[in-house]
C-alpha positions in Angstrom: 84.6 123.6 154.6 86.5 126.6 153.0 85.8 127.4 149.2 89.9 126.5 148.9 90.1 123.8 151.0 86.9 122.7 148.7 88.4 123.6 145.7 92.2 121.7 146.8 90.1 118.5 147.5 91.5 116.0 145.1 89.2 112.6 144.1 90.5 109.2 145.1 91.6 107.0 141.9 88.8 104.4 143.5 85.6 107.3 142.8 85.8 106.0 139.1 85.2 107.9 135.8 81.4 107.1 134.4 80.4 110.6 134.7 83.3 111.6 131.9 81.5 108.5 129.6 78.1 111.3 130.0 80.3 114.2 129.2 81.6 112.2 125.7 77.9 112.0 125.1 77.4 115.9 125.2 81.1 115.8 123.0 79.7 114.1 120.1 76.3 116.0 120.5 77.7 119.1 120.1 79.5 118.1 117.5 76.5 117.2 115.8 74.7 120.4 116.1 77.7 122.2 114.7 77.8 120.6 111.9 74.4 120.7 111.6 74.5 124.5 111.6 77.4 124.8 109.9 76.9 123.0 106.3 75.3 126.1 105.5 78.2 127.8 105.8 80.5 125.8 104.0 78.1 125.6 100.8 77.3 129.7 101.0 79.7 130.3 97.8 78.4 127.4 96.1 74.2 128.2 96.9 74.4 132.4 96.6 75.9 131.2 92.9 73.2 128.9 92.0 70.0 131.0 93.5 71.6 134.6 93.0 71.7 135.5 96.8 73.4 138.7 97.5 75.1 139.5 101.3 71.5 140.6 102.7 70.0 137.3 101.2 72.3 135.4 103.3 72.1 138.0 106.1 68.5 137.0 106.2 68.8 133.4 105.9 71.1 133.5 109.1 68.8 136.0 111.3 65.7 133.2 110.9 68.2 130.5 112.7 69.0 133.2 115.3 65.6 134.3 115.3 64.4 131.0 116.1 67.3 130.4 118.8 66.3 133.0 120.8 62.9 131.7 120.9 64.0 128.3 121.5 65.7 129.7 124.5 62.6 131.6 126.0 61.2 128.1 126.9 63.8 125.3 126.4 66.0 125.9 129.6 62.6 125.7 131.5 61.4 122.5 129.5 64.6 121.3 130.1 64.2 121.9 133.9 60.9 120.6 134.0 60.9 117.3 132.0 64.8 116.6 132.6 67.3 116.6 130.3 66.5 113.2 128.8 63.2 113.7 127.2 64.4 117.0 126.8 67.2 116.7 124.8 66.1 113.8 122.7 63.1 116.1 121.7 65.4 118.6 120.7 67.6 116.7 118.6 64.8 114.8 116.9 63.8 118.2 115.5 66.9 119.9 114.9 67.7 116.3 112.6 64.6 116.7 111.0 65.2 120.1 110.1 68.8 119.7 108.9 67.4 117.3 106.4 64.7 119.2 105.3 67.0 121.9 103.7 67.6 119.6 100.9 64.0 120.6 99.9 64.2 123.7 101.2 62.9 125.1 97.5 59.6 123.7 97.7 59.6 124.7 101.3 59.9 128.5 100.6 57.1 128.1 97.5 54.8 126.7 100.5 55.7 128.8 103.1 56.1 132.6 100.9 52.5 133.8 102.4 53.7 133.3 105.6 57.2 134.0 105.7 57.7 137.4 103.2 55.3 139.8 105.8 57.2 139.2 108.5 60.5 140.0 106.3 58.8 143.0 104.9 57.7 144.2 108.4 60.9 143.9 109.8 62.7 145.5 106.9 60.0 148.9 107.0 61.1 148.8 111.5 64.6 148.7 109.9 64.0 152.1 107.3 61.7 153.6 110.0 64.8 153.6 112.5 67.3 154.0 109.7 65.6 157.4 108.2 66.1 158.5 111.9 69.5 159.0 111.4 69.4 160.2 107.6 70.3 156.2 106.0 68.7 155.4 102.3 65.9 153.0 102.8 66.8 149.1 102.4 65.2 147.7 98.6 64.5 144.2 99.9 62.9 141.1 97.5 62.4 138.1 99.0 63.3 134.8 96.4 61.7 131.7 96.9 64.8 130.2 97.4 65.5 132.7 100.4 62.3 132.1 102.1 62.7 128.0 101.6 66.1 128.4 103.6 64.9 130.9 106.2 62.0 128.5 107.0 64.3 125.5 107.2 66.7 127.6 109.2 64.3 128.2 111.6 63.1 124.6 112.3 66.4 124.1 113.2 67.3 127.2 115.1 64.0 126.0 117.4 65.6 122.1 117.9 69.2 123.7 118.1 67.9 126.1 121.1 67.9 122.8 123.6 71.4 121.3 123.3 73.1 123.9 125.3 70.8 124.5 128.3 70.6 120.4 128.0 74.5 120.2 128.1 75.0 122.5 130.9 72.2 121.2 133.3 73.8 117.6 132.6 76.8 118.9 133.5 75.5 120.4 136.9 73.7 117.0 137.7 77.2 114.8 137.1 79.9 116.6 138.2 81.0 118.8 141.1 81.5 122.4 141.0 85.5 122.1 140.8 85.3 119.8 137.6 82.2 121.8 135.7 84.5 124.1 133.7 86.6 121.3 132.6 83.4 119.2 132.0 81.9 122.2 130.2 85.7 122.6 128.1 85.3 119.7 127.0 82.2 119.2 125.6 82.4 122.4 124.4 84.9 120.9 122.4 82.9 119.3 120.7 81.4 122.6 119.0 85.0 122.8 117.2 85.4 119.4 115.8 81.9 119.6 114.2 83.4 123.0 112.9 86.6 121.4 112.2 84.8 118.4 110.2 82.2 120.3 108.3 84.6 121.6 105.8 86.5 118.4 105.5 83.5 116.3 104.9 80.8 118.5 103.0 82.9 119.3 99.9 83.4 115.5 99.3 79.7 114.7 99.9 79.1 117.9 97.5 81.9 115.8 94.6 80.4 112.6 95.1 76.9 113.4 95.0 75.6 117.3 95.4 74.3 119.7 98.0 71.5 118.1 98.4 72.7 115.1 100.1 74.8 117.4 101.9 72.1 118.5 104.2 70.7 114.9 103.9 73.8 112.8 105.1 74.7 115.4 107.4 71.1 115.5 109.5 71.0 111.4 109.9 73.9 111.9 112.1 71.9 113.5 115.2 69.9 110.0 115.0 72.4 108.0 115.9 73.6 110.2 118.7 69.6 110.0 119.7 70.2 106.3 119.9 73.2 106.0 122.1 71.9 109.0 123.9 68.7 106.8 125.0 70.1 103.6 125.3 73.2 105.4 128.0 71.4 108.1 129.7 69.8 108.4 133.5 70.0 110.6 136.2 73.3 110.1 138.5 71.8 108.5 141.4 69.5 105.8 139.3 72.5 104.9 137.0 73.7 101.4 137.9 77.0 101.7 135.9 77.7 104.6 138.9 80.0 103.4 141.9 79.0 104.8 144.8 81.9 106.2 145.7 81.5 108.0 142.1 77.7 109.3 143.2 79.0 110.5 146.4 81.7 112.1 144.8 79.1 114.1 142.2 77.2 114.9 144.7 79.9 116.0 147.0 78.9 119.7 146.8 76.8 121.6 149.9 72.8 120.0 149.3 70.5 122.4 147.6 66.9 123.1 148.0 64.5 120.9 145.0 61.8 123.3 144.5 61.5 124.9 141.2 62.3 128.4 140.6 60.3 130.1 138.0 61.6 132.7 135.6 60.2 135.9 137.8 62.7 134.5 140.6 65.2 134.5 138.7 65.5 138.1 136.3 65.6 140.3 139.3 69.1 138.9 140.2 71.8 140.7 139.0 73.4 137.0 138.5 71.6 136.7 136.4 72.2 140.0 134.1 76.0 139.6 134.4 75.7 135.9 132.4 73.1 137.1 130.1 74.9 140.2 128.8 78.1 138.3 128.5 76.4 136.3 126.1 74.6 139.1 124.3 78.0 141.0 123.7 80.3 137.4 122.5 78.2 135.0 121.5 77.4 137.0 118.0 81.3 136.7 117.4 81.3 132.9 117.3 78.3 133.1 114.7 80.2 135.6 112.4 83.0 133.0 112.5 80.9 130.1 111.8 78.4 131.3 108.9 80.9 133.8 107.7 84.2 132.4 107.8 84.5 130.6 104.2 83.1 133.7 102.4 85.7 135.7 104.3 87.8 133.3 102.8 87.1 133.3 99.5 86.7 136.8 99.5 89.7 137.9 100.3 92.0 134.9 99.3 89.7 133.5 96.5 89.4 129.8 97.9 86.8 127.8 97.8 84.3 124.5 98.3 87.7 123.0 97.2 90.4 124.6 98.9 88.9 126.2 102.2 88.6 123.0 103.8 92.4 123.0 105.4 92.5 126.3 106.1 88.7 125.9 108.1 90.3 122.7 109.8 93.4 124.5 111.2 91.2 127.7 112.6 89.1 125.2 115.1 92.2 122.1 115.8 93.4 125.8 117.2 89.9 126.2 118.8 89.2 123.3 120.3 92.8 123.5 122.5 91.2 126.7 123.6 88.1 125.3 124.4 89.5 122.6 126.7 92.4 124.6 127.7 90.0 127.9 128.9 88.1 125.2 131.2 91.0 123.9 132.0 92.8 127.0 133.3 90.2 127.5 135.5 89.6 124.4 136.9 93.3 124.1 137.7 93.4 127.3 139.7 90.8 126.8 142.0 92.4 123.4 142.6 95.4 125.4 143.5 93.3 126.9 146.0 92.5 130.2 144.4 88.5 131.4 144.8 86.2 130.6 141.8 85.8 134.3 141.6 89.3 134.9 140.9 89.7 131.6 138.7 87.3 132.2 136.2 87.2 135.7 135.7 91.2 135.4 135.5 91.2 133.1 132.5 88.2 134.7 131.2 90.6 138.2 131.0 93.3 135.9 128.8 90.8 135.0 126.6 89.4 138.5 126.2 93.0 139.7 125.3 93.5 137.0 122.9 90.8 138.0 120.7 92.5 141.1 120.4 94.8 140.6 117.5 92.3 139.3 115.2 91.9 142.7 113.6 95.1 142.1 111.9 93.6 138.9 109.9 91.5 141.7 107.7 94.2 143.4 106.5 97.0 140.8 106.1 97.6 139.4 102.4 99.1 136.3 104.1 96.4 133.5 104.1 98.3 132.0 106.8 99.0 134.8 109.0 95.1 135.1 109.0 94.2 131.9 109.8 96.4 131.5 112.8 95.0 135.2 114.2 91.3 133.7 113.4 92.4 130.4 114.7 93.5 131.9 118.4 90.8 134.4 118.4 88.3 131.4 117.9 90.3 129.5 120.8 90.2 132.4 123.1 86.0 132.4 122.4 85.8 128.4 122.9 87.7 129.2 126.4 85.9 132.3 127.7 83.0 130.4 126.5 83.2 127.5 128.4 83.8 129.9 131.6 80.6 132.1 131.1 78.8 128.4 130.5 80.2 127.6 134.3 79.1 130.8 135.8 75.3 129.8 135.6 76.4 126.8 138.0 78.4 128.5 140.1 75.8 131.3 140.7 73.2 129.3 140.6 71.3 125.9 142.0 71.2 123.1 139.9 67.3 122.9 139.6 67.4 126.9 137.9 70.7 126.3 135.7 68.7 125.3 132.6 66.4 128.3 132.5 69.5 131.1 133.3 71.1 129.2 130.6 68.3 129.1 128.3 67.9 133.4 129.5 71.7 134.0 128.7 71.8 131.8 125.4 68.8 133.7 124.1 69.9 136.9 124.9 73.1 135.4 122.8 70.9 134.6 120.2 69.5 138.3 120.2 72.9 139.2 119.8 73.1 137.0 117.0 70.1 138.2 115.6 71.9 142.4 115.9 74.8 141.3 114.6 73.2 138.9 111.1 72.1 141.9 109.1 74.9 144.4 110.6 77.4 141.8 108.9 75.4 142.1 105.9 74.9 145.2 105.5 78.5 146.2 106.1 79.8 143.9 103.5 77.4 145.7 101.4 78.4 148.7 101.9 82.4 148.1 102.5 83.3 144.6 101.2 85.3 144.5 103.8 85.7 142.5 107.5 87.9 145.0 109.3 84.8 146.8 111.1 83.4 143.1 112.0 87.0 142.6 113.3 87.3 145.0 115.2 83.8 144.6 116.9 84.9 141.1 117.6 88.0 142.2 119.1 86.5 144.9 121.4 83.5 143.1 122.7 85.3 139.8 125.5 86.8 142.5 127.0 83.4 144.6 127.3 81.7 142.2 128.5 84.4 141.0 131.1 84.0 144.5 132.7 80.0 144.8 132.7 80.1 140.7 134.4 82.3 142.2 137.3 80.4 145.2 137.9 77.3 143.2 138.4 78.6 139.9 139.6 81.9 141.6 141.4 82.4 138.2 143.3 80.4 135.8 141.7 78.4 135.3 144.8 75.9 132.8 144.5 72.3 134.4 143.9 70.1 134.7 147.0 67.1 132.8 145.7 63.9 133.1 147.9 62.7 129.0 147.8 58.9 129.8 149.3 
């Protein structure tokens, strides 16, 4: 069969829809982590006031989660291939639960954990000088409070349990659903990034009125518990699920069969596959985390709002993103059902994306509040989209049984990203107190890394593993 005569093929209404009742499952998982992540965000103004943290406190604070996401990513996408996503992910989220609530004593944390944690700061700030001096910078003066360390240790617990949900998500996603529904799939529970985003503002301050920050962290991290619940009580494999027609199964599985061996990491990196999904990452996802930990300070920076009046404004930015999420997926999905080649599909609405962004340099120089949010809003849609594109080029490139460790490669080469991008963000704030040289990195970098995925993946041909 043709890729477009596969691609055309439409389900019959009798294959059922079970496999969409697993992909609300990685929905409300997502949303979890996001808010998860996110609280920190929100109460930024309201904790740098109370402990004294300056923009490189809370650079540092945000480079221990990315830190420990790229770490979590070295392993996790194997783990995840190795023990299957059901142990895997329950792990993961028992940990990154356990973490979120730990911030609430994230003081007594950082008294326990200064021996330890202040070296590795200092060390990492003298690399910093060392490479700075090269180029004629003044040296960084950098203190570490105990508050600091308390929430970079806590940030890392959770960057570690965080690392699983994606490679988790996406492997889930290859098991349950054919390749011609995997972008939607992926849309849509990358959806679900955007309403934890969306919600964290809304919900936070009125935790924050009712009872304090504390409980913030406290209420917040139960939630991932009762995900773990429905997540254990719902869960199998396609083809041991009972609640599965079989017309559904045969339908999932409808794709050409692919070898079950395991493919280790050293099979993998040579592939040039594997390069084009893993610098896409490296160059974009950093945007996404300037948005999210640095979004409310940009807003009460430049337009003075804050714990109780950046909540609306938050909300709008990701309703906006989570239409771009599905709609990116979406797009896709709906061309190569139109009979266009996955190549062209998803590289096509990966370039709409990449030009959406674009305009989001306005937002730092605008004195409308409005006019910003909306540019934020569809630069943040146009990411959810080209994001849930690049997640769906791992399975399209890839088999199912090495999905989990390319995405675990490309989401920790994200997470270096991340990891550039934390102190850069601080450090120009520092220097500028202003977000137009952030914007303008953000609005150059989709369309970047469009151009370096089709020079090494020119038709997203699927890599030629060696299975012996």
């Amino acid at each position: 069969m043709s890729e477009e005569t596969e691609a055309a093929s439409q389900p019959s209404p009798r294959v059922g829809n079970f496999r969409w009742v697993i992909c609300s499952l990685l929905f409300f998982a997502a949303t979890v982590n996001y808010v998860d992540r996110q609280v920190i965000g929100i109460l930024k103004p309201t904790l740098a006031s109370e402990f004294g943290w300056n923009e490189l406190d809370y650079s540092w604070i945000v480079f221990s989660f990315q830190t420990a996401y790229a770490i979590g990513l070295l392993f996790v996408g194997k783990l995840m291939d190795k023990i299957g996503t059901k142990k895997g992910f329950a792990i993961a989220i028992v940990l990154w639960s356990l973490a979120a609530i730990a911030h609430a004593w994230a003081i007594g944390i950082g008294t326990l954990s200064s021996p330890v944690v202040a070296p590795i700061v200092a060390t990492i700030v003298s690399v910093i000088n060392a490479v700075s001096s090269m180029f004629g910078a003044a040296p960084w003066t950098f203190t570490l409070s105990v508050s600091v360390v308390g929430f970079m240790t806590v940030r890392f617990m959770l960057g570690l349990g965080e690392a699983g949900n994606f490679p988790a998500s996406i492997k889930t996603v290859a098991e349950w659903f054919p390749k011609k529904e995997r972008a939607l799939a992926t849309g849509i529970f990358n959806a679900g990034t955007n309403v934890g985003a969306l919600a964290t503002p809304l919900l936070v301050p009125l935790i924050v009125r009712a009872w304090g920050w504390y409980e913030a962290f406290i209420f917040t991290g139960i939630l991932g518990f009762l995900w773990l619940a429905c997540w254990l009580l719902i869960y199998k494999r396609p083809e041991e699920h009972k609640s599965l027609s079989t017309q559904e199964l045969a339908y999932i599985q409808s794709d050409p069969v692919e070898p079950t061996v395991k493919i280790p990491w050293r099979q993998l990196l040579p592939h040039r596959q594997t390069w084009a999904f893993g610098i896409g990452k490296l160059l974009t996802d950093p945007i996404w985390w300037v948005y999210l930990f640095w979004l409310p300070d940009f807003l009460n920076k430049q337009y003075g709002l804050d714990l109780k009046n950046f909540g609306i404004p938050l909300a709008v930015i990701y309703v906006i993103a989570d239409v771009g999420s599905v709609g990116g997926g979406y797009l896709s999905s709906k061309l190569i059902k139109m009979g266009w080649t996955i190549n062209r599909s998803r590289k096509t609405a990966m370039l709409i994306c990449a030009l959406a962004v674009v305009p989001i340099v306005f937002a730092a120089i605008t004195s409308n509040l409005w006019v910003a949010v909306i540019l934020i809003g569809i630069a943040a849609a146009a990411h959810q989209g080209w994001s849930a594109n690049m997640f769906t080029l791992a399975s399209d490139m890839f088999p199912k049984q090495a999905v989990g460790s390319v995405v675990g490669i490309g989401g920790m080469m994200g997470a270096v990203g991340g990891m550039i991008i934390s102190p850069l963000v601080g450090l120009i704030l520092d220097k500028t107190g202003s977000y137009l040289i952030i914007f303008i990195i953000a609005a150059s970098a989709y369309l970047v890394a469009l151009l370096v995925i089709h020079l090494l993946a020119p038709r997203l041909e699927p890599a030629n593993i060696n299975y012996e």
